[in-house]
C-alpha positions in Angstrom: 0.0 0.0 0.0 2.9 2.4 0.5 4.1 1.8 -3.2 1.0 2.4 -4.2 0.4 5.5 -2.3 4.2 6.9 -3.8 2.8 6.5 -7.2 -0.3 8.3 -6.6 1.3 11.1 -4.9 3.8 11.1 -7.9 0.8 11.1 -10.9 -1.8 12.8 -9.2 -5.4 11.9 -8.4 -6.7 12.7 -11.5 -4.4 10.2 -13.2 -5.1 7.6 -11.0 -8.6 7.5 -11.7 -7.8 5.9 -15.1 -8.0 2.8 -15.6 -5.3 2.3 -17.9 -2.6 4.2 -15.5 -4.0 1.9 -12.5 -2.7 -1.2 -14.6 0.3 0.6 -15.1 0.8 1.0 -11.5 -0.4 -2.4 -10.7 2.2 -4.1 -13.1 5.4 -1.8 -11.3 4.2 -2.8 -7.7 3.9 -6.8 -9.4 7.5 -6.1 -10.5 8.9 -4.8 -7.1 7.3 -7.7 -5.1 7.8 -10.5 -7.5 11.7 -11.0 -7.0 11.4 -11.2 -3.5 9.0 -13.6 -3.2 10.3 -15.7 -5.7 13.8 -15.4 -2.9 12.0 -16.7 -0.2 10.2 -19.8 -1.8 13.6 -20.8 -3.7 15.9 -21.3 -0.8 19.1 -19.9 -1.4 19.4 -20.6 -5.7 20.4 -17.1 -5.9 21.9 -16.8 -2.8 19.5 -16.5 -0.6 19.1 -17.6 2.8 19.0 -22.2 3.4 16.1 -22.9 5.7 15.5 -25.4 7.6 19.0 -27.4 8.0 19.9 -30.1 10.1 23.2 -31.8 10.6 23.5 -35.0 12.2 26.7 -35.7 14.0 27.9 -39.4 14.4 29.7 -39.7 17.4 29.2 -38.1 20.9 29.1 -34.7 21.9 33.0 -32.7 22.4 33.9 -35.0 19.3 35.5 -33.5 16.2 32.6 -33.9 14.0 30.5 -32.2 16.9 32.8 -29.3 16.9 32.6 -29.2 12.8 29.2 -29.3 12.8 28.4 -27.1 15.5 31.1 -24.3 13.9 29.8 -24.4 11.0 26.1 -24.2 11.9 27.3 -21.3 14.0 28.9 -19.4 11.3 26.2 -20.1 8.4 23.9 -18.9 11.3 25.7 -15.3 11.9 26.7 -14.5 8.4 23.0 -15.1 6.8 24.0 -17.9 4.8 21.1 -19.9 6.7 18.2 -19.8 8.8 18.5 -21.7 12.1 20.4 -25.5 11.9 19.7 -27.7 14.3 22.6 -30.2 15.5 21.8 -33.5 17.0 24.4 -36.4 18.0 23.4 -40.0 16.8 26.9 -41.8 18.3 27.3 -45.4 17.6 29.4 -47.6 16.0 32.3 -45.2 15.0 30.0 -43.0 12.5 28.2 -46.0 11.1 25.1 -45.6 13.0 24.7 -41.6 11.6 26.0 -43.0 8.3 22.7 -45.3 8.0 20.6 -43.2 9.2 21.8 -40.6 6.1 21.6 -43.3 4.3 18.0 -44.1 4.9 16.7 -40.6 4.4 17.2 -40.6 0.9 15.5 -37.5 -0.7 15.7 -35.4 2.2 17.3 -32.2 1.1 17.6 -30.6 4.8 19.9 -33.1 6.0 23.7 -33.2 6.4 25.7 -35.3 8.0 29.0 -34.1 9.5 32.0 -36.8 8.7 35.2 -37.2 8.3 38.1 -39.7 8.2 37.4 -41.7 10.9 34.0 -43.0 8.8 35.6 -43.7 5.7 37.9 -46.5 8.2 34.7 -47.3 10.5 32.6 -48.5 7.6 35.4 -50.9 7.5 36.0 -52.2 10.8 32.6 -52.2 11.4 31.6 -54.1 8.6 29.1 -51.4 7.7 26.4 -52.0 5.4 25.8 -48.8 4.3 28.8 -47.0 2.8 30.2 -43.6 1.8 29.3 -44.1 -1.6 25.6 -44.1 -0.7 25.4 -41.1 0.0 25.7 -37.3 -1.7 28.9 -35.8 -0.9 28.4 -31.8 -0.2 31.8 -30.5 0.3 35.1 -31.3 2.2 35.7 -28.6 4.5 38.9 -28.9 6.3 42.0 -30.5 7.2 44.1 -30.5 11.0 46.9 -32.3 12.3 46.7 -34.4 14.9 48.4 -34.7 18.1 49.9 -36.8 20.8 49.0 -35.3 24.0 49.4 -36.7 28.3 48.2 -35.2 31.3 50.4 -32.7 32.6 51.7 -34.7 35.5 52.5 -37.7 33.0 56.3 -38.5 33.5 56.8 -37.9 29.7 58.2 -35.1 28.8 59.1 -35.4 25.2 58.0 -37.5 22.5 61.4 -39.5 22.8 60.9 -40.6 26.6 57.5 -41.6 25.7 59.0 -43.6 22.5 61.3 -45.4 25.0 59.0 -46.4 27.3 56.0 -47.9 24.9 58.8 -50.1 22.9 59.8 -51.3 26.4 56.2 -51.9 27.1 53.9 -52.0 24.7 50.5 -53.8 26.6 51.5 -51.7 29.4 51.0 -48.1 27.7 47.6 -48.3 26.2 47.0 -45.5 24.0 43.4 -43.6 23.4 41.8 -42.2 20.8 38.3 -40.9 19.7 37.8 -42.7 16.6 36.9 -46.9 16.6 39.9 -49.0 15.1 39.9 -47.4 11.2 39.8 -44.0 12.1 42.1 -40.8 12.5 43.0 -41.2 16.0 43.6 -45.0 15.8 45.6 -44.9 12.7 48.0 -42.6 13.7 49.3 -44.2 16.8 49.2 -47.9 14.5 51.3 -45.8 11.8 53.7 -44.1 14.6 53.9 -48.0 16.0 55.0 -48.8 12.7 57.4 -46.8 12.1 59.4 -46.9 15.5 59.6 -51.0 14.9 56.8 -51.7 17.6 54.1 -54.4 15.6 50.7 -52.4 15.5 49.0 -56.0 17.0 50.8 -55.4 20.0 49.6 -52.0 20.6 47.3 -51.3 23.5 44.8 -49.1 22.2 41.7 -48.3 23.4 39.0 -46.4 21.1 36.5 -43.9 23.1 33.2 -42.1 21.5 34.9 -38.7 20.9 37.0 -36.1 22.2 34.8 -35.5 25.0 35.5 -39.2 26.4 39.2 -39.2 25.5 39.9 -35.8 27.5 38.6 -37.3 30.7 40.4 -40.8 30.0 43.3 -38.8 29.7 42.8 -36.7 32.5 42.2 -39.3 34.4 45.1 -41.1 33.7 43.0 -44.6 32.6 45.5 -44.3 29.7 49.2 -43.4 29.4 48.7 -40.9 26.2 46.0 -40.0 23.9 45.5 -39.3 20.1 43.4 -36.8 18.8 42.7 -33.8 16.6 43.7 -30.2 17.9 41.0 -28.6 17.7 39.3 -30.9 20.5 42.1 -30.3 23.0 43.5 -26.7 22.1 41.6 -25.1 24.9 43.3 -27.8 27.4 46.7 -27.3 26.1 46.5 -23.9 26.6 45.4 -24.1 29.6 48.1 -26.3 30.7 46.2 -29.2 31.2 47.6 -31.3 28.7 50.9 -31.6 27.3 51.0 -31.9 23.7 54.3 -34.0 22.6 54.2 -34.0 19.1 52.1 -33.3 15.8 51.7 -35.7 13.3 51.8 -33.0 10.1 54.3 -33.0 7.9 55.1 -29.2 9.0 54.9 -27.6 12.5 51.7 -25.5 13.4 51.8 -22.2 13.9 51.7 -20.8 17.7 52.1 -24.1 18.9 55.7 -24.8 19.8 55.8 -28.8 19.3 57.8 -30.5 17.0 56.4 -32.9 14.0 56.9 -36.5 14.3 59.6 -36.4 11.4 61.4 -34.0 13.4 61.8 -36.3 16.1 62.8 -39.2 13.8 59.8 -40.9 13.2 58.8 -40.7 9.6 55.4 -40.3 9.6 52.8 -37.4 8.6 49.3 -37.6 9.0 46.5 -35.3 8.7 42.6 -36.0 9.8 40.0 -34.0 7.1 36.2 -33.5 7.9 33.5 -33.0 5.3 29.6 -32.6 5.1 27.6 -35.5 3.4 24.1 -35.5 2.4 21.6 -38.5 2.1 21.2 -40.3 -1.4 17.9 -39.8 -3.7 18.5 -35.6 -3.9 18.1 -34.2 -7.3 20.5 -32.2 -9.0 18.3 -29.0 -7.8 18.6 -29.5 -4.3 22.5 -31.3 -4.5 23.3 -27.5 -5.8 21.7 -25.3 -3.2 23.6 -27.8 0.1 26.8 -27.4 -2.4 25.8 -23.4 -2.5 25.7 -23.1 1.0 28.7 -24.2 1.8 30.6 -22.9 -0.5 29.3 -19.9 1.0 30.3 -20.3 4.0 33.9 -21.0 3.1 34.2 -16.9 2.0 32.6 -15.4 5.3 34.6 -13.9 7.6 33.0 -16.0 10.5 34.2 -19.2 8.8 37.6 -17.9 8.3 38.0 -16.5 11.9 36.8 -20.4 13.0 39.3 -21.9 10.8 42.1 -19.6 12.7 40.2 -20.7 15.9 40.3 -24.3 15.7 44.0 -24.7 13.9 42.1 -26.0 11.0 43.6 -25.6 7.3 41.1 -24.7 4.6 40.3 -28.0 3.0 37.6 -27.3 0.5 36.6 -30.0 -2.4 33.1 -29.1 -3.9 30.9 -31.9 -4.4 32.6 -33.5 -7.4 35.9 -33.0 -6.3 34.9 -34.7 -2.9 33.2 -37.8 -4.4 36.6 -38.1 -6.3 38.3 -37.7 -3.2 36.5 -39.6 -0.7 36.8 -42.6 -3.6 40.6 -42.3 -3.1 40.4 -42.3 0.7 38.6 -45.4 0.3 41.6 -47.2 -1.5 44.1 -45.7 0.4 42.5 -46.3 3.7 41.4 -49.7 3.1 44.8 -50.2 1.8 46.8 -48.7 5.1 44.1 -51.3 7.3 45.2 -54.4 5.4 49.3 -53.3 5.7 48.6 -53.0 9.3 46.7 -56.1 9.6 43.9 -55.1 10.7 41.4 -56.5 7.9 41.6 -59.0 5.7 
Protein backbone atom coordinates (compact mmCIF):
# COMPACT_ATOMS: atom_id res chain seq x y z
CA UNK A 1 0.00 0.00 0.00
CA UNK A 2 2.93 2.38 0.51
CA UNK A 3 4.06 1.77 -3.18
CA UNK A 4 0.98 2.42 -4.17
CA UNK A 5 0.36 5.47 -2.26
CA UNK A 6 4.22 6.88 -3.76
CA UNK A 7 2.78 6.53 -7.20
CA UNK A 8 -0.30 8.28 -6.57
CA UNK A 9 1.32 11.09 -4.94
CA UNK A 10 3.77 11.13 -7.94
CA UNK A 11 0.85 11.15 -10.91
CA UNK A 12 -1.78 12.79 -9.20
CA UNK A 13 -5.36 11.87 -8.40
CA UNK A 14 -6.67 12.75 -11.50
CA UNK A 15 -4.42 10.18 -13.25
CA UNK A 16 -5.10 7.57 -10.99
CA UNK A 17 -8.62 7.52 -11.71
CA UNK A 18 -7.79 5.94 -15.13
CA UNK A 19 -8.01 2.80 -15.62
CA UNK A 20 -5.31 2.25 -17.93
CA UNK A 21 -2.62 4.25 -15.53
CA UNK A 22 -3.97 1.89 -12.52
CA UNK A 23 -2.74 -1.17 -14.57
CA UNK A 24 0.34 0.59 -15.09
CA UNK A 25 0.78 0.99 -11.47
CA UNK A 26 -0.43 -2.37 -10.69
CA UNK A 27 2.24 -4.12 -13.06
CA UNK A 28 5.36 -1.81 -11.30
CA UNK A 29 4.17 -2.82 -7.71
CA UNK A 30 3.90 -6.81 -9.36
CA UNK A 31 7.53 -6.08 -10.53
CA UNK A 32 8.92 -4.76 -7.11
CA UNK A 33 7.31 -7.66 -5.10
CA UNK A 34 7.81 -10.52 -7.53
CA UNK A 35 11.66 -10.95 -7.02
CA UNK A 36 11.36 -11.18 -3.48
CA UNK A 37 8.97 -13.65 -3.20
CA UNK A 38 10.33 -15.75 -5.75
CA UNK A 39 13.84 -15.40 -2.93
CA UNK A 40 12.01 -16.74 -0.24
CA UNK A 41 10.25 -19.84 -1.85
CA UNK A 42 13.58 -20.82 -3.71
CA UNK A 43 15.94 -21.30 -0.75
CA UNK A 44 19.11 -19.92 -1.43
CA UNK A 45 19.41 -20.62 -5.71
CA UNK A 46 20.37 -17.09 -5.86
CA UNK A 47 21.92 -16.80 -2.79
CA UNK A 48 19.45 -16.46 -0.59
CA UNK A 49 19.05 -17.60 2.81
CA UNK A 50 18.97 -22.21 3.42
CA UNK A 51 16.10 -22.94 5.67
CA UNK A 52 15.53 -25.36 7.60
CA UNK A 53 18.99 -27.40 7.96
CA UNK A 54 19.94 -30.08 10.13
CA UNK A 55 23.23 -31.81 10.55
CA UNK A 56 23.48 -35.05 12.18
CA UNK A 57 26.69 -35.70 13.98
CA UNK A 58 27.87 -39.37 14.45
CA UNK A 59 29.69 -39.73 17.43
CA UNK A 60 29.22 -38.08 20.92
CA UNK A 61 29.12 -34.73 21.91
CA UNK A 62 32.96 -32.66 22.44
CA UNK A 63 33.89 -34.96 19.29
CA UNK A 64 35.50 -33.51 16.23
CA UNK A 65 32.58 -33.94 14.00
CA UNK A 66 30.50 -32.25 16.87
CA UNK A 67 32.77 -29.31 16.93
CA UNK A 68 32.57 -29.16 12.78
CA UNK A 69 29.20 -29.28 12.77
CA UNK A 70 28.38 -27.07 15.47
CA UNK A 71 31.10 -24.34 13.88
CA UNK A 72 29.79 -24.45 10.97
CA UNK A 73 26.08 -24.21 11.92
CA UNK A 74 27.35 -21.26 14.00
CA UNK A 75 28.90 -19.36 11.31
CA UNK A 76 26.23 -20.08 8.42
CA UNK A 77 23.91 -18.95 11.31
CA UNK A 78 25.68 -15.35 11.86
CA UNK A 79 26.70 -14.52 8.37
CA UNK A 80 23.00 -15.06 6.79
CA UNK A 81 24.04 -17.93 4.77
CA UNK A 82 21.12 -19.90 6.74
CA UNK A 83 18.16 -19.77 8.82
CA UNK A 84 18.48 -21.71 12.14
CA UNK A 85 20.41 -25.46 11.94
CA UNK A 86 19.68 -27.71 14.27
CA UNK A 87 22.60 -30.20 15.46
CA UNK A 88 21.80 -33.54 17.01
CA UNK A 89 24.36 -36.36 18.02
CA UNK A 90 23.43 -40.02 16.83
CA UNK A 91 26.90 -41.82 18.26
CA UNK A 92 27.33 -45.37 17.61
CA UNK A 93 29.37 -47.63 16.00
CA UNK A 94 32.26 -45.20 14.97
CA UNK A 95 30.01 -43.00 12.47
CA UNK A 96 28.24 -46.00 11.10
CA UNK A 97 25.09 -45.63 12.96
CA UNK A 98 24.71 -41.56 11.65
CA UNK A 99 26.02 -43.01 8.31
CA UNK A 100 22.72 -45.33 8.01
CA UNK A 101 20.64 -43.17 9.24
CA UNK A 102 21.84 -40.60 6.11
CA UNK A 103 21.65 -43.29 4.26
CA UNK A 104 18.00 -44.12 4.91
CA UNK A 105 16.68 -40.59 4.41
CA UNK A 106 17.22 -40.62 0.87
CA UNK A 107 15.48 -37.54 -0.70
CA UNK A 108 15.70 -35.41 2.20
CA UNK A 109 17.25 -32.15 1.14
CA UNK A 110 17.62 -30.59 4.81
CA UNK A 111 19.91 -33.10 6.02
CA UNK A 112 23.73 -33.21 6.40
CA UNK A 113 25.67 -35.30 7.96
CA UNK A 114 29.03 -34.06 9.48
CA UNK A 115 31.97 -36.80 8.69
CA UNK A 116 35.15 -37.15 8.27
CA UNK A 117 38.07 -39.72 8.23
CA UNK A 118 37.42 -41.69 10.86
CA UNK A 119 34.02 -42.97 8.78
CA UNK A 120 35.57 -43.75 5.69
CA UNK A 121 37.86 -46.47 8.17
CA UNK A 122 34.71 -47.25 10.54
CA UNK A 123 32.60 -48.48 7.57
CA UNK A 124 35.37 -50.89 7.54
CA UNK A 125 36.04 -52.25 10.78
CA UNK A 126 32.64 -52.20 11.44
CA UNK A 127 31.61 -54.13 8.64
CA UNK A 128 29.10 -51.43 7.68
CA UNK A 129 26.38 -51.97 5.36
CA UNK A 130 25.77 -48.77 4.30
CA UNK A 131 28.80 -47.03 2.79
CA UNK A 132 30.20 -43.61 1.78
CA UNK A 133 29.33 -44.08 -1.60
CA UNK A 134 25.60 -44.09 -0.73
CA UNK A 135 25.43 -41.06 0.03
CA UNK A 136 25.67 -37.26 -1.69
CA UNK A 137 28.93 -35.82 -0.87
CA UNK A 138 28.44 -31.78 -0.19
CA UNK A 139 31.77 -30.47 0.27
CA UNK A 140 35.07 -31.27 2.21
CA UNK A 141 35.68 -28.63 4.47
CA UNK A 142 38.86 -28.85 6.35
CA UNK A 143 42.00 -30.47 7.23
CA UNK A 144 44.05 -30.45 11.03
CA UNK A 145 46.95 -32.33 12.31
CA UNK A 146 46.69 -34.37 14.88
CA UNK A 147 48.38 -34.67 18.08
CA UNK A 148 49.93 -36.79 20.78
CA UNK A 149 48.98 -35.30 24.05
CA UNK A 150 49.44 -36.67 28.32
CA UNK A 151 48.20 -35.20 31.31
CA UNK A 152 50.43 -32.69 32.59
CA UNK A 153 51.69 -34.70 35.53
CA UNK A 154 52.53 -37.66 33.03
CA UNK A 155 56.25 -38.53 33.52
CA UNK A 156 56.79 -37.93 29.74
CA UNK A 157 58.23 -35.09 28.76
CA UNK A 158 59.10 -35.40 25.18
CA UNK A 159 57.96 -37.51 22.50
CA UNK A 160 61.40 -39.49 22.77
CA UNK A 161 60.89 -40.63 26.56
CA UNK A 162 57.54 -41.59 25.66
CA UNK A 163 58.95 -43.61 22.49
CA UNK A 164 61.27 -45.40 24.99
CA UNK A 165 58.98 -46.37 27.32
CA UNK A 166 56.02 -47.91 24.87
CA UNK A 167 58.76 -50.10 22.89
CA UNK A 168 59.77 -51.29 26.43
CA UNK A 169 56.19 -51.87 27.10
CA UNK A 170 53.89 -52.00 24.66
CA UNK A 171 50.50 -53.75 26.64
CA UNK A 172 51.51 -51.70 29.38
CA UNK A 173 50.99 -48.12 27.70
CA UNK A 174 47.57 -48.28 26.23
CA UNK A 175 47.02 -45.49 24.02
CA UNK A 176 43.38 -43.63 23.45
CA UNK A 177 41.77 -42.23 20.77
CA UNK A 178 38.34 -40.88 19.69
CA UNK A 179 37.75 -42.74 16.64
CA UNK A 180 36.92 -46.89 16.62
CA UNK A 181 39.87 -49.03 15.13
CA UNK A 182 39.91 -47.43 11.18
CA UNK A 183 39.81 -44.01 12.10
CA UNK A 184 42.14 -40.84 12.46
CA UNK A 185 42.97 -41.22 16.03
CA UNK A 186 43.65 -44.96 15.84
CA UNK A 187 45.64 -44.89 12.71
CA UNK A 188 47.97 -42.56 13.70
CA UNK A 189 49.35 -44.18 16.78
CA UNK A 190 49.20 -47.90 14.50
CA UNK A 191 51.33 -45.79 11.79
CA UNK A 192 53.69 -44.07 14.61
CA UNK A 193 53.95 -48.01 15.98
CA UNK A 194 55.03 -48.77 12.68
CA UNK A 195 57.35 -46.76 12.09
CA UNK A 196 59.37 -46.86 15.54
CA UNK A 197 59.57 -51.03 14.88
CA UNK A 198 56.76 -51.75 17.57
CA UNK A 199 54.12 -54.38 15.62
CA UNK A 200 50.71 -52.40 15.50
CA UNK A 201 49.02 -55.97 17.04
CA UNK A 202 50.78 -55.37 19.96
CA UNK A 203 49.57 -51.99 20.62
CA UNK A 204 47.27 -51.32 23.53
CA UNK A 205 44.81 -49.09 22.17
CA UNK A 206 41.66 -48.31 23.44
CA UNK A 207 39.04 -46.37 21.12
CA UNK A 208 36.49 -43.88 23.11
CA UNK A 209 33.15 -42.14 21.50
CA UNK A 210 34.92 -38.71 20.90
CA UNK A 211 36.98 -36.11 22.23
CA UNK A 212 34.82 -35.55 25.04
CA UNK A 213 35.50 -39.18 26.35
CA UNK A 214 39.23 -39.21 25.51
CA UNK A 215 39.85 -35.83 27.52
CA UNK A 216 38.63 -37.31 30.68
CA UNK A 217 40.41 -40.79 30.01
CA UNK A 218 43.31 -38.80 29.70
CA UNK A 219 42.82 -36.68 32.46
CA UNK A 220 42.17 -39.28 34.37
CA UNK A 221 45.09 -41.13 33.67
CA UNK A 222 43.03 -44.59 32.62
CA UNK A 223 45.51 -44.27 29.73
CA UNK A 224 49.20 -43.39 29.38
CA UNK A 225 48.72 -40.92 26.15
CA UNK A 226 46.00 -39.98 23.89
CA UNK A 227 45.53 -39.31 20.13
CA UNK A 228 43.35 -36.83 18.83
CA UNK A 229 42.66 -33.79 16.57
CA UNK A 230 43.71 -30.23 17.93
CA UNK A 231 41.03 -28.61 17.74
CA UNK A 232 39.25 -30.88 20.46
CA UNK A 233 42.07 -30.26 22.96
CA UNK A 234 43.55 -26.72 22.11
CA UNK A 235 41.56 -25.09 24.88
CA UNK A 236 43.29 -27.82 27.42
CA UNK A 237 46.74 -27.34 26.10
CA UNK A 238 46.53 -23.90 26.64
CA UNK A 239 45.37 -24.15 29.64
CA UNK A 240 48.08 -26.30 30.73
CA UNK A 241 46.17 -29.25 31.25
CA UNK A 242 47.59 -31.31 28.74
CA UNK A 243 50.89 -31.57 27.31
CA UNK A 244 51.01 -31.86 23.69
CA UNK A 245 54.34 -33.97 22.62
CA UNK A 246 54.21 -33.96 19.15
CA UNK A 247 52.10 -33.33 15.76
CA UNK A 248 51.67 -35.70 13.32
CA UNK A 249 51.79 -32.96 10.11
CA UNK A 250 54.32 -32.95 7.91
CA UNK A 251 55.12 -29.18 9.01
CA UNK A 252 54.86 -27.60 12.52
CA UNK A 253 51.75 -25.53 13.40
CA UNK A 254 51.82 -22.18 13.94
CA UNK A 255 51.71 -20.79 17.69
CA UNK A 256 52.14 -24.13 18.91
CA UNK A 257 55.68 -24.77 19.80
CA UNK A 258 55.83 -28.83 19.32
CA UNK A 259 57.83 -30.54 17.02
CA UNK A 260 56.36 -32.90 13.99
CA UNK A 261 56.85 -36.52 14.26
CA UNK A 262 59.59 -36.37 11.44
CA UNK A 263 61.42 -34.04 13.37
CA UNK A 264 61.85 -36.27 16.06
CA UNK A 265 62.81 -39.16 13.77
CA UNK A 266 59.77 -40.92 13.24
CA UNK A 267 58.75 -40.75 9.65
CA UNK A 268 55.40 -40.34 9.57
CA UNK A 269 52.81 -37.43 8.64
CA UNK A 270 49.29 -37.58 9.04
CA UNK A 271 46.49 -35.32 8.68
CA UNK A 272 42.61 -36.01 9.79
CA UNK A 273 40.04 -33.97 7.11
CA UNK A 274 36.18 -33.48 7.86
CA UNK A 275 33.49 -32.96 5.29
CA UNK A 276 29.64 -32.58 5.10
CA UNK A 277 27.62 -35.54 3.35
CA UNK A 278 24.09 -35.54 2.44
CA UNK A 279 21.63 -38.50 2.07
CA UNK A 280 21.15 -40.26 -1.37
CA UNK A 281 17.94 -39.80 -3.66
CA UNK A 282 18.51 -35.55 -3.86
CA UNK A 283 18.14 -34.19 -7.31
CA UNK A 284 20.52 -32.17 -8.96
CA UNK A 285 18.30 -28.98 -7.85
CA UNK A 286 18.64 -29.48 -4.30
CA UNK A 287 22.50 -31.25 -4.46
CA UNK A 288 23.27 -27.51 -5.82
CA UNK A 289 21.67 -25.30 -3.23
CA UNK A 290 23.57 -27.80 0.05
CA UNK A 291 26.85 -27.44 -2.40
CA UNK A 292 25.83 -23.43 -2.50
CA UNK A 293 25.65 -23.09 1.05
CA UNK A 294 28.72 -24.21 1.76
CA UNK A 295 30.61 -22.88 -0.55
CA UNK A 296 29.34 -19.86 0.97
CA UNK A 297 30.25 -20.29 3.98
CA UNK A 298 33.93 -21.05 3.06
CA UNK A 299 34.18 -16.90 2.05
CA UNK A 300 32.58 -15.36 5.32
CA UNK A 301 34.63 -13.94 7.59
CA UNK A 302 33.00 -15.97 10.52
CA UNK A 303 34.15 -19.17 8.85
CA UNK A 304 37.64 -17.86 8.29
CA UNK A 305 38.00 -16.48 11.89
CA UNK A 306 36.76 -20.41 13.01
CA UNK A 307 39.31 -21.87 10.80
CA UNK A 308 42.10 -19.59 12.68
CA UNK A 309 40.25 -20.71 15.93
CA UNK A 310 40.33 -24.28 15.74
CA UNK A 311 43.95 -24.69 13.92
CA UNK A 312 42.08 -26.00 10.99
CA UNK A 313 43.60 -25.59 7.28
CA UNK A 314 41.09 -24.68 4.63
CA UNK A 315 40.27 -27.95 2.96
CA UNK A 316 37.65 -27.27 0.53
CA UNK A 317 36.63 -30.00 -2.37
CA UNK A 318 33.14 -29.08 -3.95
CA UNK A 319 30.88 -31.93 -4.41
CA UNK A 320 32.63 -33.47 -7.37
CA UNK A 321 35.88 -33.00 -6.31
CA UNK A 322 34.85 -34.69 -2.93
CA UNK A 323 33.25 -37.75 -4.43
CA UNK A 324 36.56 -38.11 -6.25
CA UNK A 325 38.30 -37.67 -3.17
CA UNK A 326 36.49 -39.63 -0.72
CA UNK A 327 36.84 -42.65 -3.57
CA UNK A 328 40.61 -42.33 -3.15
CA UNK A 329 40.36 -42.27 0.71
CA UNK A 330 38.58 -45.42 0.25
CA UNK A 331 41.55 -47.19 -1.46
CA UNK A 332 44.07 -45.75 0.37
CA UNK A 333 42.51 -46.32 3.72
CA UNK A 334 41.38 -49.70 3.06
CA UNK A 335 44.85 -50.25 1.82
CA UNK A 336 46.81 -48.72 5.08
CA UNK A 337 44.10 -51.27 7.25
CA UNK A 338 45.20 -54.38 5.42
CA UNK A 339 49.33 -53.27 5.72
CA UNK A 340 48.65 -52.98 9.26
CA UNK A 341 46.74 -56.12 9.57
CA UNK A 342 43.93 -55.06 10.68
CA UNK A 343 41.38 -56.46 7.89
CA UNK A 344 41.56 -59.04 5.66
Amino acid sequence: MGILFGIQHLIGEDAMRNRSMLAIAAAIVALLLVPPLIGALSGNQDGGQLRGLRMLVPNAPGGGYDITARTAAKAMEKSGVSGVVEVFNLPGAGGTVGLGRTVNESGNDRLVMSMGLGVVGSVYTNSSPATLADTTPIARLTEETEIIVVDKDSPYHTIGELVAAWKANPGGLPVGGGSSPGGPDHLAPMLTAKAIGLPPRQVNYIPYDGGGELLAAVLGNKIAFGVSGLSEFADQAKAGELRVLAVTAAERVPGLDVPTLRESGIDVAFTNWRGMVAPPGLSEESTQELVSAFSRLRTTPEWSEALQRNGWQDAYLPAADFRAFLLSENERVAGVLRELGLTS
